[in-house]
Residue, then its C-alpha position, 0 to 999 in steps of 0.5 A: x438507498x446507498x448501503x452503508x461504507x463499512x471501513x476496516x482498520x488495519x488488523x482487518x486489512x491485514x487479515x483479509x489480505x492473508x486470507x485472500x478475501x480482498x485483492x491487492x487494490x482494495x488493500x491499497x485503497x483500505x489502507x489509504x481510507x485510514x491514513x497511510x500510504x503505502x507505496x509499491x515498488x518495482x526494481x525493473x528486474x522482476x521484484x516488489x515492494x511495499x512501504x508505509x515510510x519513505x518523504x515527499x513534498x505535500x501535494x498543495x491542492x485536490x488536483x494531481x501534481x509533481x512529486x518526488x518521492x524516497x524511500x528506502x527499501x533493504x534486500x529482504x523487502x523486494x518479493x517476487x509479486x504484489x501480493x507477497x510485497x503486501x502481506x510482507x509489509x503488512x506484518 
């Protein structure tokens, strides 16, 4: 018998990830469960973040293909690891 799948909502999420119960991909994978999408960053010098906005053109099929994709990201968002880049973007 499979267990059941149990899927958080957001405050969940967010609490999890602050209290170190989930890891960074299980957060990210969450967060997709619910209908966001958030994207991680990196400015090749070291730094993170993590964004709920940003546009892309609409994959049209279930098979990966090209995007392109913008967001904008101010100073204040780029963290110095993964983790921070989540908690901050999650509160």
């Amino acid at each position: 018998m499979l267990a059941p799948v149990f899927i958080m909502n957001y405050e969940e999420i967010k609490q999890k990830v602050t209290d170190r119960e989930i890891d960074c991909e299980q957060a990210f994978e969450s967060l997709a469960e619910i209908g966001y999408c958030p994207n991680l960053l990196n400015d090749d010098n070291g730094h993170w973040a993590v964004k709920f906005d940003g546009f892309q053109n609409v994959p049209m099929g279930d098979e990966p293909e090209d995007i392109s994709t913008t967001c904008f990201i101010e100073a204040k968002d780029w963290k110095d690891s993964i983790y921070e880049a989540l908690v901050w973007a999650l509160s």
